[in-house]
PyMOL commands that place a pseudoatom at each C-alpha (Angstrom):
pseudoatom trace, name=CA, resn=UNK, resi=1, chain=A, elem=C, hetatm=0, pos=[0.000, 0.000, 0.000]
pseudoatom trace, name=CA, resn=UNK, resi=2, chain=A, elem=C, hetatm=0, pos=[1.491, 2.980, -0.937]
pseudoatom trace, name=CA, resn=UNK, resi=3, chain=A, elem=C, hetatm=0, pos=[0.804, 6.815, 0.785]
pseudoatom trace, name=CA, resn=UNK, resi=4, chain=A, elem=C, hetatm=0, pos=[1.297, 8.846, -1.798]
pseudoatom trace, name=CA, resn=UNK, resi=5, chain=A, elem=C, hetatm=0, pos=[4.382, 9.836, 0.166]
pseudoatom trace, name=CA, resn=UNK, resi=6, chain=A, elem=C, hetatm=0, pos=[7.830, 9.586, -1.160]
pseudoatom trace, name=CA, resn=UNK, resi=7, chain=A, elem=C, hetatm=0, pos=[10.490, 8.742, 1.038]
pseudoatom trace, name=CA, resn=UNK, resi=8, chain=A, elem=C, hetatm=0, pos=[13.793, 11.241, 1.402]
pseudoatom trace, name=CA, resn=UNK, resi=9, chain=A, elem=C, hetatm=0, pos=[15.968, 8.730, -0.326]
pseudoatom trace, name=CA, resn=UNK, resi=10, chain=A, elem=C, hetatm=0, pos=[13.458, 8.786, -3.156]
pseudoatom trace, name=CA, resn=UNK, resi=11, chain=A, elem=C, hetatm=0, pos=[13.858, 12.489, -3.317]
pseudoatom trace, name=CA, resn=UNK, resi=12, chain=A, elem=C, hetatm=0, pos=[17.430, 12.698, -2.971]
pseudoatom trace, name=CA, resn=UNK, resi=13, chain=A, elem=C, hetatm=0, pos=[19.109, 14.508, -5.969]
pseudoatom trace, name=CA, resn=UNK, resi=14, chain=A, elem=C, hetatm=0, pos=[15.773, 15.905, -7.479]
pseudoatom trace, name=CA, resn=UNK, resi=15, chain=A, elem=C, hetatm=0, pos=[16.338, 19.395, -5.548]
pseudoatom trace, name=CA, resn=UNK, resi=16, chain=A, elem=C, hetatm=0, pos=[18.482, 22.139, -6.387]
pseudoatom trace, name=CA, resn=UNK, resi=17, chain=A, elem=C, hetatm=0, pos=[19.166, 24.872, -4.416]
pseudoatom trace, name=CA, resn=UNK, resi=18, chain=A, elem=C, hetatm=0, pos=[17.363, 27.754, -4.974]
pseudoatom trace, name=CA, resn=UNK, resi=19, chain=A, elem=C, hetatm=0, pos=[18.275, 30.677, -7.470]
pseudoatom trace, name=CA, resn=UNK, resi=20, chain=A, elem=C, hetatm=0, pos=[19.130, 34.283, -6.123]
pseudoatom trace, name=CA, resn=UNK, resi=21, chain=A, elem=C, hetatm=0, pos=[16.042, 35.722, -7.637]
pseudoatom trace, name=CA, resn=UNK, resi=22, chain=A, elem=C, hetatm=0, pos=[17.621, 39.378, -7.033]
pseudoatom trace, name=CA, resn=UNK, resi=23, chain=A, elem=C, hetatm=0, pos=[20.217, 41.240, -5.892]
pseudoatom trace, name=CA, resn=UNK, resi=24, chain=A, elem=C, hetatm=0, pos=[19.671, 43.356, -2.794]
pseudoatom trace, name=CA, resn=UNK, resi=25, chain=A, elem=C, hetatm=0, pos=[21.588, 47.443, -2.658]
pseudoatom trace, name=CA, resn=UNK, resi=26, chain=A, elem=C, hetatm=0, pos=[22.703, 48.182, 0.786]
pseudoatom trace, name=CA, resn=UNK, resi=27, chain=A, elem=C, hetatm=0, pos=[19.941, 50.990, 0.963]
pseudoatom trace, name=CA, resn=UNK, resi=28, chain=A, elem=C, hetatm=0, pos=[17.587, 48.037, 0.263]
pseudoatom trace, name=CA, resn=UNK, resi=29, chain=A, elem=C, hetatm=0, pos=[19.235, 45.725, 3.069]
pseudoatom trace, name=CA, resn=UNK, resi=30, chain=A, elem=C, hetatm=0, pos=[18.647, 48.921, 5.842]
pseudoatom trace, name=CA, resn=UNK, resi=31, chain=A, elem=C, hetatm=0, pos=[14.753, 49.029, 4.756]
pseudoatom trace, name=CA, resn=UNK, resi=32, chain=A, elem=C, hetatm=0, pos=[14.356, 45.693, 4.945]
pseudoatom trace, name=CA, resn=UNK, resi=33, chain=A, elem=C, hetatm=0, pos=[15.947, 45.238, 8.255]
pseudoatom trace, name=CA, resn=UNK, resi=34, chain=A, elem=C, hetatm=0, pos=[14.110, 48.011, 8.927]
pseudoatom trace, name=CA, resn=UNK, resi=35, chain=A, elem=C, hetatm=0, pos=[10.521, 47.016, 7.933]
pseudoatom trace, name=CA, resn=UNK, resi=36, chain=A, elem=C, hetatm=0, pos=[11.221, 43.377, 9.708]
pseudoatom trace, name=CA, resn=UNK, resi=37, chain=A, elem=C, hetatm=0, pos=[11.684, 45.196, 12.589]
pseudoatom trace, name=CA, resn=UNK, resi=38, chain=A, elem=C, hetatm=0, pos=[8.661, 47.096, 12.455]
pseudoatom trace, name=CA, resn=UNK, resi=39, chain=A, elem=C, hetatm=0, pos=[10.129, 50.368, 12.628]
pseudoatom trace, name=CA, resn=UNK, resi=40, chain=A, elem=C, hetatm=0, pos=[9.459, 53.691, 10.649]
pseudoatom trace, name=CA, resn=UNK, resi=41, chain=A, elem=C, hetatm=0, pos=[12.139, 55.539, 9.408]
pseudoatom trace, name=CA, resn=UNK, resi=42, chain=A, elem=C, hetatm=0, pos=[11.384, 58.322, 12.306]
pseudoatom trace, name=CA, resn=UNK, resi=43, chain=A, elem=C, hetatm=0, pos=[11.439, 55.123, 14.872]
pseudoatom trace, name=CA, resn=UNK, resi=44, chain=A, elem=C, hetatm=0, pos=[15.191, 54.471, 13.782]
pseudoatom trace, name=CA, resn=UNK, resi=45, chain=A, elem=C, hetatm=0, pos=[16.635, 57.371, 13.649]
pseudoatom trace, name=CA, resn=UNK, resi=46, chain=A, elem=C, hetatm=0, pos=[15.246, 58.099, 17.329]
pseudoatom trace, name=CA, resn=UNK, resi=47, chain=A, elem=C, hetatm=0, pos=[16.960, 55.221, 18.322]
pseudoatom trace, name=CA, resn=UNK, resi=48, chain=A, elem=C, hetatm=0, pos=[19.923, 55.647, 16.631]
pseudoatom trace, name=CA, resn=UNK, resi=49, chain=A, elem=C, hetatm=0, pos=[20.504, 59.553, 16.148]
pseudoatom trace, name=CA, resn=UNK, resi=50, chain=A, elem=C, hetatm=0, pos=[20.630, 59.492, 12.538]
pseudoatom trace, name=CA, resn=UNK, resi=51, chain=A, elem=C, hetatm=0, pos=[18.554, 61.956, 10.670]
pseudoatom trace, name=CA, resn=UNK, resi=52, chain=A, elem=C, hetatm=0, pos=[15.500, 60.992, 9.014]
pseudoatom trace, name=CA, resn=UNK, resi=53, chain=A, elem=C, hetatm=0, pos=[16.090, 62.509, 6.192]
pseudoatom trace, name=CA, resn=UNK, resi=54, chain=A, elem=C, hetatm=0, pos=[19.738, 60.432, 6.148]
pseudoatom trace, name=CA, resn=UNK, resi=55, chain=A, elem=C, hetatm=0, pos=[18.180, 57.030, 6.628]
pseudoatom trace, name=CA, resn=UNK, resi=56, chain=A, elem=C, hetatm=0, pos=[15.893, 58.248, 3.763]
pseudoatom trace, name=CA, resn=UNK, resi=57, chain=A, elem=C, hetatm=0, pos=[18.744, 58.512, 1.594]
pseudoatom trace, name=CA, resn=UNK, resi=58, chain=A, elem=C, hetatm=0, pos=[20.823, 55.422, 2.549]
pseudoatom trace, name=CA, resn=UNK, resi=59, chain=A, elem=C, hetatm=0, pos=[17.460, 53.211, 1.618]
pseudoatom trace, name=CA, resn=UNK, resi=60, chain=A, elem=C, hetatm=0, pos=[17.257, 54.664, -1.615]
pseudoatom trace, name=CA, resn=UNK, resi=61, chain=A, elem=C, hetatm=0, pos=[21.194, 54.742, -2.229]
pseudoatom trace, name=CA, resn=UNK, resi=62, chain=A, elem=C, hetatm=0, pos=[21.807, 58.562, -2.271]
pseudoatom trace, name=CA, resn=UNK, resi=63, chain=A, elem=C, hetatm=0, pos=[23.718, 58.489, 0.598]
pseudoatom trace, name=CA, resn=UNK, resi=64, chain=A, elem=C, hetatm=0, pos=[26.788, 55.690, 1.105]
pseudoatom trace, name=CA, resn=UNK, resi=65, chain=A, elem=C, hetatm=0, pos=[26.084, 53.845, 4.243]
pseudoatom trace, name=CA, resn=UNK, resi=66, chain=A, elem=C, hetatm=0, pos=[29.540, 53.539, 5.788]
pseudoatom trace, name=CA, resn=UNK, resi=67, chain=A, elem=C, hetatm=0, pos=[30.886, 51.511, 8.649]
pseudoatom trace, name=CA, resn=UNK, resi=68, chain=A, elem=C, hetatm=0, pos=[30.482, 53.896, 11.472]
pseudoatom trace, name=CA, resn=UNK, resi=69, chain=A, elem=C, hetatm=0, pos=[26.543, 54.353, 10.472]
pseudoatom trace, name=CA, resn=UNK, resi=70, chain=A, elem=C, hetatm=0, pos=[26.563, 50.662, 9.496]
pseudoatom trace, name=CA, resn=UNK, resi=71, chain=A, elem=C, hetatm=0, pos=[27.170, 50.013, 13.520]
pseudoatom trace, name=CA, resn=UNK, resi=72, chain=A, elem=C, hetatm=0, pos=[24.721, 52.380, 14.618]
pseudoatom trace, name=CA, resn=UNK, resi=73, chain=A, elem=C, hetatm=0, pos=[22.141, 50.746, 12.381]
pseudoatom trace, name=CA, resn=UNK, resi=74, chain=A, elem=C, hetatm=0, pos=[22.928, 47.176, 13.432]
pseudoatom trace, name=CA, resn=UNK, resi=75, chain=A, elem=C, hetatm=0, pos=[22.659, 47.590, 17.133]
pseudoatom trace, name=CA, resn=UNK, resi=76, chain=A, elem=C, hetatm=0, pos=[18.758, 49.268, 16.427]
pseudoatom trace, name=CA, resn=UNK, resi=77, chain=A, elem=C, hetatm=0, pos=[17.900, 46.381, 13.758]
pseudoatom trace, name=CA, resn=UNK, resi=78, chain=A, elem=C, hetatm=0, pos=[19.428, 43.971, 15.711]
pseudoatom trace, name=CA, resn=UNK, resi=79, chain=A, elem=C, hetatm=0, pos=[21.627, 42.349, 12.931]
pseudoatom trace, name=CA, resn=UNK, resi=80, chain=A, elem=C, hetatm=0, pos=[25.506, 42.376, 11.828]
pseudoatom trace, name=CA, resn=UNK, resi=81, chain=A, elem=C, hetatm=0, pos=[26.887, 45.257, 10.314]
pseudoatom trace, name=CA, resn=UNK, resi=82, chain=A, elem=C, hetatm=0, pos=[27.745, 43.222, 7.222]
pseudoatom trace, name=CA, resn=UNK, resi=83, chain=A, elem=C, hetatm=0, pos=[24.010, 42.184, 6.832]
pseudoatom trace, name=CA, resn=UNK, resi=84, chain=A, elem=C, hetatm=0, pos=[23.372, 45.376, 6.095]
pseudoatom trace, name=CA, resn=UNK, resi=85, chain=A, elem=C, hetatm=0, pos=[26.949, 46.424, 4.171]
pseudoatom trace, name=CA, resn=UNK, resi=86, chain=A, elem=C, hetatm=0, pos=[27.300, 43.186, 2.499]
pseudoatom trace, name=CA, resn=UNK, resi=87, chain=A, elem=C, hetatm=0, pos=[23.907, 42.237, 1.197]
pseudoatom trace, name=CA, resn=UNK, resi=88, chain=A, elem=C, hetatm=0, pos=[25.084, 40.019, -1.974]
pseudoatom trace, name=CA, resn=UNK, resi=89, chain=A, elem=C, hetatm=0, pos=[28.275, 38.514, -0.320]
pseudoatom trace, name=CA, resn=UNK, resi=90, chain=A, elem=C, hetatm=0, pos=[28.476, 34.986, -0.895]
pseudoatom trace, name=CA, resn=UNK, resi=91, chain=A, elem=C, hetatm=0, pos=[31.745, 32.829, -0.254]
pseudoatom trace, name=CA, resn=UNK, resi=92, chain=A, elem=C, hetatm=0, pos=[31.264, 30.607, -2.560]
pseudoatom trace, name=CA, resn=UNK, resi=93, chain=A, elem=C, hetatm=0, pos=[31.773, 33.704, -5.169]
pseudoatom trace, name=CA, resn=UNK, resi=94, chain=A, elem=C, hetatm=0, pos=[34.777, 35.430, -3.769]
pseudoatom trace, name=CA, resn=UNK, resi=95, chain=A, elem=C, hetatm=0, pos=[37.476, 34.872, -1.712]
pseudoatom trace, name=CA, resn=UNK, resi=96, chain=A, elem=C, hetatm=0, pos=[37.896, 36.666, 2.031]
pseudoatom trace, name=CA, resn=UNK, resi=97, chain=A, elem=C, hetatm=0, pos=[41.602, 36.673, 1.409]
for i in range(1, 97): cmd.bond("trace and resi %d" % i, "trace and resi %d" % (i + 1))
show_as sticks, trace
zoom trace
């Protein structure tokens, strides 16, 4: 009687991982940190004494993010620094060294 079920060595080899649909900016990494966190833009930059108007700008890519803002951000959105500096890193693609 079979389930209808298949069994994981049945399955094994018939996945691939799945494709990078797109490629996240840094400004997009901040606002979507941002957004997980359910904060506003006014939200974050109370809690991290960045202008508005600045955050504004770093989510739409006017405005380089940098590492000292980078750290400021992080602690608020509660992620690393290079989540939100680094958004398309991937090892297998480059080398650290």
């Amino acid at each position: 009687m079979t389930t209808g079920r298949k069994t994981k060595a049945a399955l094994k080899g018939r996945f691939s991982p799945a494709k990078v649909r797109r490629r996240l900016s840094v400004g997009q990494s901040v606002r979507i940190a941002r957004e997980l966190n359910e904060l506003s833009q006014n939200e974050l930059a109370g809690l991290t004494g960045i202008a508005q108007s600045t955050i504004s700008a770093i989510e739409t890519d006017r405005v380089k993010l940098g590492a000292e803002r980078a750290k400021m951000l992080a602690r608020a959105l509660r992620v690393h620094p290079a989540v939100l500096l680094f958004p398309g890193w991937r090892t297998e693609d480059e080398s650290a060294a």
